[in-house]
mmCIF file as Biopython writes it, N, C-alpha, C and O atoms, coordinates in Angstrom:
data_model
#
loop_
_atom_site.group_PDB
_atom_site.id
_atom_site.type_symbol
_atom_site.label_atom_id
_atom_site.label_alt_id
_atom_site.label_comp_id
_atom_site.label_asym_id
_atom_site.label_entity_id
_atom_site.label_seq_id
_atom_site.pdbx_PDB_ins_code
_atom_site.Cartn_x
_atom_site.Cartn_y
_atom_site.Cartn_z
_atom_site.occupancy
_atom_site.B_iso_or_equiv
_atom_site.auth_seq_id
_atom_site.auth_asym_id
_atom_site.pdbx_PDB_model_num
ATOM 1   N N  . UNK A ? 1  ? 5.755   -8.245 -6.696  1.0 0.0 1  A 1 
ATOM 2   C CA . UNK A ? 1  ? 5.284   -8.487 -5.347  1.0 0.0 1  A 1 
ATOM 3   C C  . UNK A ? 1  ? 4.429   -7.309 -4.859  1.0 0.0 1  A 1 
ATOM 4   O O  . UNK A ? 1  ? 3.354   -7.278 -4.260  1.0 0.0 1  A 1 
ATOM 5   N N  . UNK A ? 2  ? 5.100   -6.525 -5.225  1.0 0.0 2  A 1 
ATOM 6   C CA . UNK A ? 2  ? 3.811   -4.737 -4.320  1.0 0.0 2  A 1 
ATOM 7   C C  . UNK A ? 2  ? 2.708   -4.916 -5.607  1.0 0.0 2  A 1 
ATOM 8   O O  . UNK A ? 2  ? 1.570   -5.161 -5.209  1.0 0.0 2  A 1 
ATOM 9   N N  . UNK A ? 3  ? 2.832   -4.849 -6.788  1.0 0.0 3  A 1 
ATOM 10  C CA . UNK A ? 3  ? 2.158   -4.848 -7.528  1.0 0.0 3  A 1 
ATOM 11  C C  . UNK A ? 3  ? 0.756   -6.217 -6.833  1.0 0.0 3  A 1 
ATOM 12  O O  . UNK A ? 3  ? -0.464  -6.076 -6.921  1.0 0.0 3  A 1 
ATOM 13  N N  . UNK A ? 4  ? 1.406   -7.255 -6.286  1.0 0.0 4  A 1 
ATOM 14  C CA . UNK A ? 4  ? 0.001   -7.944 -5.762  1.0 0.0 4  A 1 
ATOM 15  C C  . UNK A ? 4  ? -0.533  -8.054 -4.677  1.0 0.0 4  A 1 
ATOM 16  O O  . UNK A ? 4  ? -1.681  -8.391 -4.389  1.0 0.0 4  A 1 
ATOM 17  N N  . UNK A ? 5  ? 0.706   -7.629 -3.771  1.0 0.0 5  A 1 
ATOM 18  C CA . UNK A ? 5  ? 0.020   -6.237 -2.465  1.0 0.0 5  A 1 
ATOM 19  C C  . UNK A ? 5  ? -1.068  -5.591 -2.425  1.0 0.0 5  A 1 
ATOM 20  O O  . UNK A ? 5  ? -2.012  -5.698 -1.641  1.0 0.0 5  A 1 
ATOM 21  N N  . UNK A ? 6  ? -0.839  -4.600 -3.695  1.0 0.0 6  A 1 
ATOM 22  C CA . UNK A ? 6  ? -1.425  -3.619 -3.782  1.0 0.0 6  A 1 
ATOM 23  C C  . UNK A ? 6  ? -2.794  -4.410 -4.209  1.0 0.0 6  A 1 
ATOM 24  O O  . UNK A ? 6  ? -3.750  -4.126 -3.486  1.0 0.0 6  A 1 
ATOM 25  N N  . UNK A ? 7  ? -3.014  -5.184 -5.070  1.0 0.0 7  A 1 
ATOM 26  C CA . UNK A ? 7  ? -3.891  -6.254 -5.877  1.0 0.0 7  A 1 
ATOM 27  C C  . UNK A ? 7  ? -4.890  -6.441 -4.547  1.0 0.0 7  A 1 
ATOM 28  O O  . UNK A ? 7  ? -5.741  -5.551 -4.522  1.0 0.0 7  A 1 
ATOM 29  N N  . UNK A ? 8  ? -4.967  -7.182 -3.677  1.0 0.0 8  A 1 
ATOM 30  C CA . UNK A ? 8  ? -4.866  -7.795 -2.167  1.0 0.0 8  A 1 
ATOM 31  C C  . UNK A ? 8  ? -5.771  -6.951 -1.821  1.0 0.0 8  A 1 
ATOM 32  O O  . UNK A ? 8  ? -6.960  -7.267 -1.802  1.0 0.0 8  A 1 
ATOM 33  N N  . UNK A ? 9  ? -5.183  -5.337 -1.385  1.0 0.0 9  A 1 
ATOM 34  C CA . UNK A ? 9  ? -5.979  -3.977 -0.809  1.0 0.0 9  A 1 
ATOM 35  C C  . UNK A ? 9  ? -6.873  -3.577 -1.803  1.0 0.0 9  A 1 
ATOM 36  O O  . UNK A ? 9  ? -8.040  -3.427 -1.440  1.0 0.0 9  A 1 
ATOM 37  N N  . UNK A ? 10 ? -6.660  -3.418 -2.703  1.0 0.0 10 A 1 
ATOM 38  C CA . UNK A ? 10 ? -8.003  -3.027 -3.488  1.0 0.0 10 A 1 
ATOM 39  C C  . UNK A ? 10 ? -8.684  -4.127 -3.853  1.0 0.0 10 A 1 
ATOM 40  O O  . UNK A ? 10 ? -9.599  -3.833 -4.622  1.0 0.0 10 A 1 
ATOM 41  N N  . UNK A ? 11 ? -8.604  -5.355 -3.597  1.0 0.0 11 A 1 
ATOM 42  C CA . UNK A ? 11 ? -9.932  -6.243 -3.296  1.0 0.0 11 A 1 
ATOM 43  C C  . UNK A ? 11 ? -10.352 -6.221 -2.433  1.0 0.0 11 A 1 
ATOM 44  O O  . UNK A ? 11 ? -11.531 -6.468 -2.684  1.0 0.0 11 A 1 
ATOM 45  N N  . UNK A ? 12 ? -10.204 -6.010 -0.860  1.0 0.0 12 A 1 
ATOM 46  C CA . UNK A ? 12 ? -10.575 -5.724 0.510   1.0 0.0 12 A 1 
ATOM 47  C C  . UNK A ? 12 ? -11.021 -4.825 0.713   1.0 0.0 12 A 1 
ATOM 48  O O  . UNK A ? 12 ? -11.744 -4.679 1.699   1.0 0.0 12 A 1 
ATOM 49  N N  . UNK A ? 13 ? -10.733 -3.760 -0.242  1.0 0.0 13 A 1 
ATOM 50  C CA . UNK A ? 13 ? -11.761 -2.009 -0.204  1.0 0.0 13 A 1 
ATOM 51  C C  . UNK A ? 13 ? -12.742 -2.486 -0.935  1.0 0.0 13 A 1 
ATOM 52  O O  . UNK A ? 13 ? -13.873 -2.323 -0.478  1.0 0.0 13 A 1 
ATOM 53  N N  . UNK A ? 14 ? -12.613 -3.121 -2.111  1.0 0.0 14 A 1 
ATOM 54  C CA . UNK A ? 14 ? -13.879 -3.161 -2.789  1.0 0.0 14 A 1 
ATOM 55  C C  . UNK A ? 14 ? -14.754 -4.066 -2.450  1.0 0.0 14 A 1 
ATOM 56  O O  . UNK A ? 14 ? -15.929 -3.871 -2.764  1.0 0.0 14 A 1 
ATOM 57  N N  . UNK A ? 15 ? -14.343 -5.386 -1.658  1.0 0.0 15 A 1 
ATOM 58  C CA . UNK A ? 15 ? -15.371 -6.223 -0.796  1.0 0.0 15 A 1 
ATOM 59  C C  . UNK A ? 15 ? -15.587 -5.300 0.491   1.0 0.0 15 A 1 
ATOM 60  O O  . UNK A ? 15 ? -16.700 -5.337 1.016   1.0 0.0 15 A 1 
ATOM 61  N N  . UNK A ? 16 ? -14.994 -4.804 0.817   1.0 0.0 16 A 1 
ATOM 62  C CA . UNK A ? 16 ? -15.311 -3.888 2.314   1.0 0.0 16 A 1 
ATOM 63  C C  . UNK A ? 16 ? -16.746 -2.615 1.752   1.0 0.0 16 A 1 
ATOM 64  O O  . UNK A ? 16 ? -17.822 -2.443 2.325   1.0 0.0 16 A 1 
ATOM 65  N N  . UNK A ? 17 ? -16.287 -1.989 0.619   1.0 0.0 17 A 1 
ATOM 66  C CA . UNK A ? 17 ? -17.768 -0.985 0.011   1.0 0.0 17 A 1 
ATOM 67  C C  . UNK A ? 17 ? -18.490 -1.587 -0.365  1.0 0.0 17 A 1 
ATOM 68  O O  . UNK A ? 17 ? -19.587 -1.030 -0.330  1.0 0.0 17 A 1 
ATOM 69  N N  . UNK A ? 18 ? -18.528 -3.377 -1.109  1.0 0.0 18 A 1 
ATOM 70  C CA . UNK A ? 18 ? -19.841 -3.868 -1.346  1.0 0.0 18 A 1 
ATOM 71  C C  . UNK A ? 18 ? -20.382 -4.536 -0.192  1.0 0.0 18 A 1 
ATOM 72  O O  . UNK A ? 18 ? -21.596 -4.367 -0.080  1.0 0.0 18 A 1 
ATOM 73  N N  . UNK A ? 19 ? -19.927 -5.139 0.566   1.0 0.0 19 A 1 
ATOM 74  C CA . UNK A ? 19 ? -20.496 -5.445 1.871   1.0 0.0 19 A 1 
ATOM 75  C C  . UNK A ? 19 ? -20.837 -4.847 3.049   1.0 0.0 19 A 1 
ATOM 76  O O  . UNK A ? 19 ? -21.856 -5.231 3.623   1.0 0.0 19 A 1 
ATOM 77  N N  . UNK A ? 20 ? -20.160 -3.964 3.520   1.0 0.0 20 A 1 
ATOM 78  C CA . UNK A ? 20 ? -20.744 -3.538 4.793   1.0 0.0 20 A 1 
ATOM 79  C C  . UNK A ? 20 ? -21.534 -1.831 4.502   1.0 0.0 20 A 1 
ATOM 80  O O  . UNK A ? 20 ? -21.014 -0.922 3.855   1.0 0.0 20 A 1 
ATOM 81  N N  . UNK A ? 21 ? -22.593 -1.800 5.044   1.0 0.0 21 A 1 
ATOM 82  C CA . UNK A ? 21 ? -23.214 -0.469 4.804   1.0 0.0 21 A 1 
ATOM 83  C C  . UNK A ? 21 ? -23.059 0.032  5.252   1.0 0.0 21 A 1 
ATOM 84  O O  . UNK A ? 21 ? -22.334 -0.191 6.222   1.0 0.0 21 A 1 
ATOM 85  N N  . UNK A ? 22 ? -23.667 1.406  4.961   1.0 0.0 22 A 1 
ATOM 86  C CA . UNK A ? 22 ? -23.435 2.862  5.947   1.0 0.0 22 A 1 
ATOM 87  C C  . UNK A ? 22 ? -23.290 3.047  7.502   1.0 0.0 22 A 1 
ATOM 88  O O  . UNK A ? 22 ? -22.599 3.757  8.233   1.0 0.0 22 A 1 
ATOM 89  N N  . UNK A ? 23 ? -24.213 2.128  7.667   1.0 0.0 23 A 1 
ATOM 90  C CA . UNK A ? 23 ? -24.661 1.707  9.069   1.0 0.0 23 A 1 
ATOM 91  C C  . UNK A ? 23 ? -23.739 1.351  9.979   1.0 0.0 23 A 1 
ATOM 92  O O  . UNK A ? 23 ? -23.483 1.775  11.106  1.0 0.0 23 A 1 
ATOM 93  N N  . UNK A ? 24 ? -23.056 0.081  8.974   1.0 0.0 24 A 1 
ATOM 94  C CA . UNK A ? 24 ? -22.000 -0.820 9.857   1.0 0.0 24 A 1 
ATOM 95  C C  . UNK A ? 24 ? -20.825 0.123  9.825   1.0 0.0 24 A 1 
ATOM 96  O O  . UNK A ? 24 ? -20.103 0.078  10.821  1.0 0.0 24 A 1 
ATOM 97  N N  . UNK A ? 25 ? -20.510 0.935  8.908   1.0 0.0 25 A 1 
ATOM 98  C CA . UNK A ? 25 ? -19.202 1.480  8.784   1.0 0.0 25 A 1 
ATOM 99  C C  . UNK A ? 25 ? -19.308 2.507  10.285  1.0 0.0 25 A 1 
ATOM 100 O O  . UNK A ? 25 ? -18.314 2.716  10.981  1.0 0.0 25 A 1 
ATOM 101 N N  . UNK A ? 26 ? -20.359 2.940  10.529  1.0 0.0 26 A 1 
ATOM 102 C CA . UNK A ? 26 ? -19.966 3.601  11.877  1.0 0.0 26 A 1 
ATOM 103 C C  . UNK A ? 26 ? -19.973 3.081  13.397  1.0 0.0 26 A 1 
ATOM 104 O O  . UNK A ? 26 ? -19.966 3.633  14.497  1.0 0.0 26 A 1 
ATOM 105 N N  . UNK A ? 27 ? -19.992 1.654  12.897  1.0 0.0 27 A 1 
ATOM 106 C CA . UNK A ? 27 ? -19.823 1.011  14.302  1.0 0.0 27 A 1 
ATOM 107 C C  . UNK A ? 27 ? -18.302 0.514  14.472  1.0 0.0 27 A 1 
ATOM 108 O O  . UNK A ? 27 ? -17.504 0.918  13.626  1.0 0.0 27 A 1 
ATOM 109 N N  . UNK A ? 28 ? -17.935 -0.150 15.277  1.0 0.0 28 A 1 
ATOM 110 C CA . UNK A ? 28 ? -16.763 -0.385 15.875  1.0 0.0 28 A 1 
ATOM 111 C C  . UNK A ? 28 ? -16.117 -1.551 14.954  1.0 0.0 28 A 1 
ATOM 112 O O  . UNK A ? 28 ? -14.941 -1.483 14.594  1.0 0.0 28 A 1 
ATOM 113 N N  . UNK A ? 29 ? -16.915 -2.558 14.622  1.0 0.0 29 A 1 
ATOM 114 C CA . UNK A ? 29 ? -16.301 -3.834 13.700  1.0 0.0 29 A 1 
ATOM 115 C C  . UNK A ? 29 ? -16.264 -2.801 12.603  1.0 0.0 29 A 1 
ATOM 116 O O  . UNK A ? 29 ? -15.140 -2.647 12.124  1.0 0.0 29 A 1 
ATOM 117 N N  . UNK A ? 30 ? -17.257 -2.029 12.071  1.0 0.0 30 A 1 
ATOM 118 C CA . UNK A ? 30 ? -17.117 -1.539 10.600  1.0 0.0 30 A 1 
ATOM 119 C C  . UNK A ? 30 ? -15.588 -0.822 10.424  1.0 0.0 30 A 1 
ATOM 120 O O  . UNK A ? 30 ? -14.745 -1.179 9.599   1.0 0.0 30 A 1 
ATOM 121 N N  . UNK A ? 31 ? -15.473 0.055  11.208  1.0 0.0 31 A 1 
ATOM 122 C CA . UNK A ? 31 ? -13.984 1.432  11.217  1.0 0.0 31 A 1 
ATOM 123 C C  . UNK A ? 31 ? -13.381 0.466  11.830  1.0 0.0 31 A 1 
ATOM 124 O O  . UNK A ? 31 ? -12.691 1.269  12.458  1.0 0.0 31 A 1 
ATOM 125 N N  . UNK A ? 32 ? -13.088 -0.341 12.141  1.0 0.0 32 A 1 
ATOM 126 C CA . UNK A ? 32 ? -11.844 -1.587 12.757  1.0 0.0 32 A 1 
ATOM 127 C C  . UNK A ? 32 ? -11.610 -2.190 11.272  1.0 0.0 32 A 1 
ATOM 128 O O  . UNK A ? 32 ? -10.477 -1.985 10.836  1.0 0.0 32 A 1 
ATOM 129 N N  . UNK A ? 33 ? -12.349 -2.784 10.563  1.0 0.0 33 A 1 
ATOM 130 C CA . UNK A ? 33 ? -12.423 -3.398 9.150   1.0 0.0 33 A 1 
ATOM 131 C C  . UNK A ? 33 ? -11.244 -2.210 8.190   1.0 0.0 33 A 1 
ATOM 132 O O  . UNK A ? 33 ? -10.115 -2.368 7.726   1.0 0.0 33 A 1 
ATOM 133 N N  . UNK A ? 34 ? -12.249 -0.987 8.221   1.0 0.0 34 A 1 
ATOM 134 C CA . UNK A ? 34 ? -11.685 0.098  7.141   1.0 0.0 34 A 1 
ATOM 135 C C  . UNK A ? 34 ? -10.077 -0.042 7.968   1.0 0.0 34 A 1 
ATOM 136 O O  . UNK A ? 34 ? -9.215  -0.684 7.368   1.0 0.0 34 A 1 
ATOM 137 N N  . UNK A ? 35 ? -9.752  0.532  9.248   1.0 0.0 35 A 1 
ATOM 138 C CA . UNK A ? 35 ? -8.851  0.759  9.875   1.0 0.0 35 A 1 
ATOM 139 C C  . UNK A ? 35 ? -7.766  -0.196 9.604   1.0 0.0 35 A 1 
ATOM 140 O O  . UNK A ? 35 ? -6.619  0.207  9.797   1.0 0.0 35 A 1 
ATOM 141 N N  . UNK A ? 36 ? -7.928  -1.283 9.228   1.0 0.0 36 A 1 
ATOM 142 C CA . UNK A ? 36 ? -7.346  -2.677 8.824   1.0 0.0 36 A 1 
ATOM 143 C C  . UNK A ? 36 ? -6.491  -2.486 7.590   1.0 0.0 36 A 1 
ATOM 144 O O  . UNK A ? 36 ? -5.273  -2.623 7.474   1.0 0.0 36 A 1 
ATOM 145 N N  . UNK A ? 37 ? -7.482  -2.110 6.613   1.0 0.0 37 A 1 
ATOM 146 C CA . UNK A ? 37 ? -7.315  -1.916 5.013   1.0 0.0 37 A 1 
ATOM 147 C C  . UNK A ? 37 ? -6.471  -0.913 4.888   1.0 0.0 37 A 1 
ATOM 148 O O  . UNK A ? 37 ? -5.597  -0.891 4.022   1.0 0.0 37 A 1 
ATOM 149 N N  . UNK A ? 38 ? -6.687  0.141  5.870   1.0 0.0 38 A 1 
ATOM 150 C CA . UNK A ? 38 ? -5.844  1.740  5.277   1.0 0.0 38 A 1 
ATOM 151 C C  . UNK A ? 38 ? -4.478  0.876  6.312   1.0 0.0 38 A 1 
ATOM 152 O O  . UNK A ? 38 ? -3.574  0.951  5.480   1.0 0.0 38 A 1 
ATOM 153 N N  . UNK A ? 39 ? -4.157  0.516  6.924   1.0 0.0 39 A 1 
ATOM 154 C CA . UNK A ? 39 ? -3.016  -0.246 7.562   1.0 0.0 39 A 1 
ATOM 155 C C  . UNK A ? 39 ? -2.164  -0.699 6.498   1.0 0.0 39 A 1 
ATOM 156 O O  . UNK A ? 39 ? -1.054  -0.233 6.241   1.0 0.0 39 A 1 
ATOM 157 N N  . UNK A ? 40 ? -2.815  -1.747 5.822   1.0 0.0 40 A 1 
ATOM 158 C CA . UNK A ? 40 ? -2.405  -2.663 4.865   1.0 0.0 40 A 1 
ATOM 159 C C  . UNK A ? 40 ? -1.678  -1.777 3.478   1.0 0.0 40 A 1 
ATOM 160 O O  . UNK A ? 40 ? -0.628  -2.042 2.892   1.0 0.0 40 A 1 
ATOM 161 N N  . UNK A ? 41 ? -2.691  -0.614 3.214   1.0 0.0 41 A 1 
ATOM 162 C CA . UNK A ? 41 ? -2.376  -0.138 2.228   1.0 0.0 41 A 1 
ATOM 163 C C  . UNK A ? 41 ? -1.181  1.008  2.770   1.0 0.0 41 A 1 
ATOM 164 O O  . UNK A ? 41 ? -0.516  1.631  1.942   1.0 0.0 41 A 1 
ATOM 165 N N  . UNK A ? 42 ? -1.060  1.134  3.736   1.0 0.0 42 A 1 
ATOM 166 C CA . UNK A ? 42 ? 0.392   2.236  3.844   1.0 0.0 42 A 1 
ATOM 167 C C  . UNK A ? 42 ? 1.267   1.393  4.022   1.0 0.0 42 A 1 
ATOM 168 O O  . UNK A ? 42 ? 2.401   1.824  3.811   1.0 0.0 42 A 1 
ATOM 169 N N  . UNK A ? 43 ? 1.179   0.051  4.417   1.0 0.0 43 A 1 
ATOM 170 C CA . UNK A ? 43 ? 2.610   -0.757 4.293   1.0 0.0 43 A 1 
ATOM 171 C C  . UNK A ? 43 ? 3.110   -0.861 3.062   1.0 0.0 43 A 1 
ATOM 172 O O  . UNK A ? 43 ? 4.334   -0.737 3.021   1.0 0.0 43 A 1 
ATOM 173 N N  . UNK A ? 44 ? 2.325   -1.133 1.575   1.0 0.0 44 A 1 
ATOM 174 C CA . UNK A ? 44 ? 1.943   -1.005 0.478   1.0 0.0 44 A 1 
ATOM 175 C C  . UNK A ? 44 ? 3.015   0.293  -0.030  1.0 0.0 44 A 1 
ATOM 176 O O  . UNK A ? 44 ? 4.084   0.292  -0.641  1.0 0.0 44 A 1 
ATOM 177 N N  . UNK A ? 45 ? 2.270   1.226  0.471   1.0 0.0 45 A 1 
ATOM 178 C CA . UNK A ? 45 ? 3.207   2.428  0.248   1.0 0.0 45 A 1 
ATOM 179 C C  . UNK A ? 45 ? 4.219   2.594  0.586   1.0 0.0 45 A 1 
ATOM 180 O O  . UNK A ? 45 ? 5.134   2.973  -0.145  1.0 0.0 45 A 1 
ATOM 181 N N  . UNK A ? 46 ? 4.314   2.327  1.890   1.0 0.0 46 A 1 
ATOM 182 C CA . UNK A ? 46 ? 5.850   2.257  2.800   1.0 0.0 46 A 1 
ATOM 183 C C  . UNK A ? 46 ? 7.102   1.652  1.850   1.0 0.0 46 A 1 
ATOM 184 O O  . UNK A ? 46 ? 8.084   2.338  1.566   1.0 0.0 46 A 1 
ATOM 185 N N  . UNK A ? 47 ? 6.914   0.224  1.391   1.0 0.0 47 A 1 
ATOM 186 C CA . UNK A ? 47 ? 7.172   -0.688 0.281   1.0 0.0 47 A 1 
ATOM 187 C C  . UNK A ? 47 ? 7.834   -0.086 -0.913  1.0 0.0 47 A 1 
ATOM 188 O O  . UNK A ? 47 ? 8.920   -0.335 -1.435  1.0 0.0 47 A 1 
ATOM 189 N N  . UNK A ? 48 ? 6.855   0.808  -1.223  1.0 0.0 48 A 1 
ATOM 190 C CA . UNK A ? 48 ? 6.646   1.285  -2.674  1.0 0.0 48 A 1 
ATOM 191 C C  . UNK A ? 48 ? 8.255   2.355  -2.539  1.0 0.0 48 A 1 
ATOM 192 O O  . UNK A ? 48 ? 9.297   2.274  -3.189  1.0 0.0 48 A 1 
ATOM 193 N N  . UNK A ? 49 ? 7.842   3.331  -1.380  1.0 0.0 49 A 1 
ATOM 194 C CA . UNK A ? 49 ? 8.853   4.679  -1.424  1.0 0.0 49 A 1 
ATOM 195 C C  . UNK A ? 49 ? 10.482  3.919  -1.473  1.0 0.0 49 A 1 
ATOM 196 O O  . UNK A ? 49 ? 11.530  4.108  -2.090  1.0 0.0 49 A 1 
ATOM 197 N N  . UNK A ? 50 ? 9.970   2.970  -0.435  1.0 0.0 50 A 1 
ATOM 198 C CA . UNK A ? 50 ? 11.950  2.447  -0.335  1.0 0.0 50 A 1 
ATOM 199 C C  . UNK A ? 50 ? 12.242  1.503  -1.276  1.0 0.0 50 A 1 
ATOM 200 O O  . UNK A ? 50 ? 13.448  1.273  -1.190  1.0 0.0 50 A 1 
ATOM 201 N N  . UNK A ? 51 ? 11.665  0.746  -2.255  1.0 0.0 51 A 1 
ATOM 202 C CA . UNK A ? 51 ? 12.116  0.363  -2.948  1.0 0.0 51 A 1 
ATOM 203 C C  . UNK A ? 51 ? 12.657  1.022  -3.835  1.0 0.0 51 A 1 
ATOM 204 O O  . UNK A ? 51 ? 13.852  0.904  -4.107  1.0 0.0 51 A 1 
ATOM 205 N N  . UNK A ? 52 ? 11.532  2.147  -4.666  1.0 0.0 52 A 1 
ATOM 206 C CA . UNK A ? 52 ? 12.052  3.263  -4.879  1.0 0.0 52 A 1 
ATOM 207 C C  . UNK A ? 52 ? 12.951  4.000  -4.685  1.0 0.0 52 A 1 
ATOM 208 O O  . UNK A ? 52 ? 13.565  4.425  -5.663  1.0 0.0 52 A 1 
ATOM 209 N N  . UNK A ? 53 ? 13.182  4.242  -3.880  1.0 0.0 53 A 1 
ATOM 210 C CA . UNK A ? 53 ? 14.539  5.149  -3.166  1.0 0.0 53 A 1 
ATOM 211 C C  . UNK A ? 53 ? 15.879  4.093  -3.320  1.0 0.0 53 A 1 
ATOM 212 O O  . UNK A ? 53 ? 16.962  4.486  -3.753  1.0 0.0 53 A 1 
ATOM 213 N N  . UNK A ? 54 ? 15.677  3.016  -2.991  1.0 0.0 54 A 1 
ATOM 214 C CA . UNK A ? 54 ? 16.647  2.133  -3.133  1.0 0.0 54 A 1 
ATOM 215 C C  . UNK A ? 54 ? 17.396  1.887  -4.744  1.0 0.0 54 A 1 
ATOM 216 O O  . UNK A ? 54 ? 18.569  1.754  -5.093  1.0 0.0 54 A 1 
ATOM 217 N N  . UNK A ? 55 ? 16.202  1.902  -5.426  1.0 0.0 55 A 1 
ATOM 218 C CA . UNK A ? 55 ? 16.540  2.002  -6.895  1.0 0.0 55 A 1 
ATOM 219 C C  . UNK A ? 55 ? 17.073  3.116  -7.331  1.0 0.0 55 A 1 
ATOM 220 O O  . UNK A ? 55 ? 17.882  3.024  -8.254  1.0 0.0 55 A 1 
ATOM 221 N N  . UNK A ? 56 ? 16.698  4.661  -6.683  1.0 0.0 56 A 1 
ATOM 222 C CA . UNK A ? 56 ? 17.212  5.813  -6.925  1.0 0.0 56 A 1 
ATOM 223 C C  . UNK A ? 56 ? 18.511  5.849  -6.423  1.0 0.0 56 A 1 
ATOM 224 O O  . UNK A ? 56 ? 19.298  6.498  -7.112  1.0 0.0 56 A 1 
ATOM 225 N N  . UNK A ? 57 ? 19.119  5.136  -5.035  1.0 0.0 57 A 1 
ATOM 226 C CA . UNK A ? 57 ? 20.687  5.567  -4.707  1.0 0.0 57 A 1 
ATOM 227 C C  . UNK A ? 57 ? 21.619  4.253  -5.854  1.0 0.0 57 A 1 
ATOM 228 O O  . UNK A ? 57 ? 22.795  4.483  -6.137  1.0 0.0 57 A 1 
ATOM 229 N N  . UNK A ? 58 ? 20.990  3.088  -6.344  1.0 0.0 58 A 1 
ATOM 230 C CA . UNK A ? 58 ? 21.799  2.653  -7.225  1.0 0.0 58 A 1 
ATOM 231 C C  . UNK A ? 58 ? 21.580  2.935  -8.126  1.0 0.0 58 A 1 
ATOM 232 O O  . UNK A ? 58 ? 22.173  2.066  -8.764  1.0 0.0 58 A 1 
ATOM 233 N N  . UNK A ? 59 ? 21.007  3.723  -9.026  1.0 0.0 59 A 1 
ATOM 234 C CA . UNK A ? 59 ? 21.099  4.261  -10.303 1.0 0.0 59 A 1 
ATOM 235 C C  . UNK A ? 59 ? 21.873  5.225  -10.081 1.0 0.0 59 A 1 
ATOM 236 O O  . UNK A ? 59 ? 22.624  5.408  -11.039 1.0 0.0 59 A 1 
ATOM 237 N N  . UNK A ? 60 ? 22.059  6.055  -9.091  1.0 0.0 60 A 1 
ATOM 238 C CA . UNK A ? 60 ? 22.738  7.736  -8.916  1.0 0.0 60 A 1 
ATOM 239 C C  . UNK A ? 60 ? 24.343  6.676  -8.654  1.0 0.0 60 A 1 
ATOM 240 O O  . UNK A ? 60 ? 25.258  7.012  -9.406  1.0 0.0 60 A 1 
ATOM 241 N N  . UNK A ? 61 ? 24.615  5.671  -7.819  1.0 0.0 61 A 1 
ATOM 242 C CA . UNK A ? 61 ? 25.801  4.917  -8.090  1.0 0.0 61 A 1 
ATOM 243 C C  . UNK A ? 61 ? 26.444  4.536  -9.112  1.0 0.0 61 A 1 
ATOM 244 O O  . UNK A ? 61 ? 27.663  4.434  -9.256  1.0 0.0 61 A 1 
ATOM 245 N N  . UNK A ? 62 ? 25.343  4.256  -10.058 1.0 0.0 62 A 1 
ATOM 246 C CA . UNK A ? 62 ? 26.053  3.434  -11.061 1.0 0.0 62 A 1 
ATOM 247 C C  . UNK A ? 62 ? 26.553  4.698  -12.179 1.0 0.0 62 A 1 
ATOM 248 O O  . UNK A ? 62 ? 27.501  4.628  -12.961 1.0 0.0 62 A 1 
ATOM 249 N N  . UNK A ? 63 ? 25.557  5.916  -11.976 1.0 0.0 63 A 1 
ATOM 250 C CA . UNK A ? 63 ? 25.609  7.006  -12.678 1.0 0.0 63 A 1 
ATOM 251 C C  . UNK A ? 63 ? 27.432  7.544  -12.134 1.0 0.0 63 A 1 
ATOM 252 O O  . UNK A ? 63 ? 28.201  7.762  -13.070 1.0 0.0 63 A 1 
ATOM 253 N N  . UNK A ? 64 ? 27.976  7.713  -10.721 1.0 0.0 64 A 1 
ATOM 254 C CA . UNK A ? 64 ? 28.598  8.066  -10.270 1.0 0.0 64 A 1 
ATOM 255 C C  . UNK A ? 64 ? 30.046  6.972  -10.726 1.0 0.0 64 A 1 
ATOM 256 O O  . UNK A ? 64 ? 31.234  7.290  -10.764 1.0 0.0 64 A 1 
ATOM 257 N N  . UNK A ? 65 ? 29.631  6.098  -10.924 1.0 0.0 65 A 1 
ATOM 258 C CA . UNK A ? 65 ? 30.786  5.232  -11.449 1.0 0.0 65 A 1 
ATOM 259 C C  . UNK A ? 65 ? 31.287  5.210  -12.968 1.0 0.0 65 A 1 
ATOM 260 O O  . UNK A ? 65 ? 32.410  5.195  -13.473 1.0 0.0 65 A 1 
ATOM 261 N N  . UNK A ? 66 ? 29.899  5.214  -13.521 1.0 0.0 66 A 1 
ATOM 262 C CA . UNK A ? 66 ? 30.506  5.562  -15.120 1.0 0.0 66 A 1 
ATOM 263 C C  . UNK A ? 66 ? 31.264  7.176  -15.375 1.0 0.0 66 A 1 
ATOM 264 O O  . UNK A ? 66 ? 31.954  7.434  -16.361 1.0 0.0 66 A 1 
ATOM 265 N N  . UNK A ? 67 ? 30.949  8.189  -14.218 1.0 0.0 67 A 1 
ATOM 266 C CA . UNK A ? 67 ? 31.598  9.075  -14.914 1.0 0.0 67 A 1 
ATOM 267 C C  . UNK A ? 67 ? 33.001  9.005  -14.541 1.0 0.0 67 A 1 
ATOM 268 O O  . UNK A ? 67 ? 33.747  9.666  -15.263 1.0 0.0 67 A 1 
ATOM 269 N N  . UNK A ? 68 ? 33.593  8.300  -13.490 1.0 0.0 68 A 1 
ATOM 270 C CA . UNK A ? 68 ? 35.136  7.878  -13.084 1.0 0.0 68 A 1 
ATOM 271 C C  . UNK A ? 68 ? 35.681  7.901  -14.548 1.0 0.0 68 A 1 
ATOM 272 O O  . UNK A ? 68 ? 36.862  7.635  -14.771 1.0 0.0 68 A 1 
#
């Protein structure tokens, strides 16, 4: 699932750098667009750390049970 999250945001950066130009990126729709994408992609991350972490307190559990 993050793996096509992540898929998702880096098609929207890379249609966002082939479509809008220099120009547009400093107007208000352009940095609203980017502003969108970097949104998307820290939820992405957000995702990423706690799943992570989640996997780290049950491995350190299961670690904590086999040594009983």
């Amino acid at each position: 699932m993050i793996q096509q999250l992540q898929k998702l945001v880096a098609k929207q950066t890379k249609d966002y750098d082939g479509r809008v130009t220099p120009e547009q990126r400093e107007g208000d729709e352009g940095k609203a667009m980017a502003k969108q994408i970097s949104v998307k992609q820290g939820r992405v991350e957000d995702l990423t750390r706690k799943l992570a972490n989640q996997l780290n307190k049950n491995e350190e559990a299961r670690e904590a049970g086999e040594r009983k």
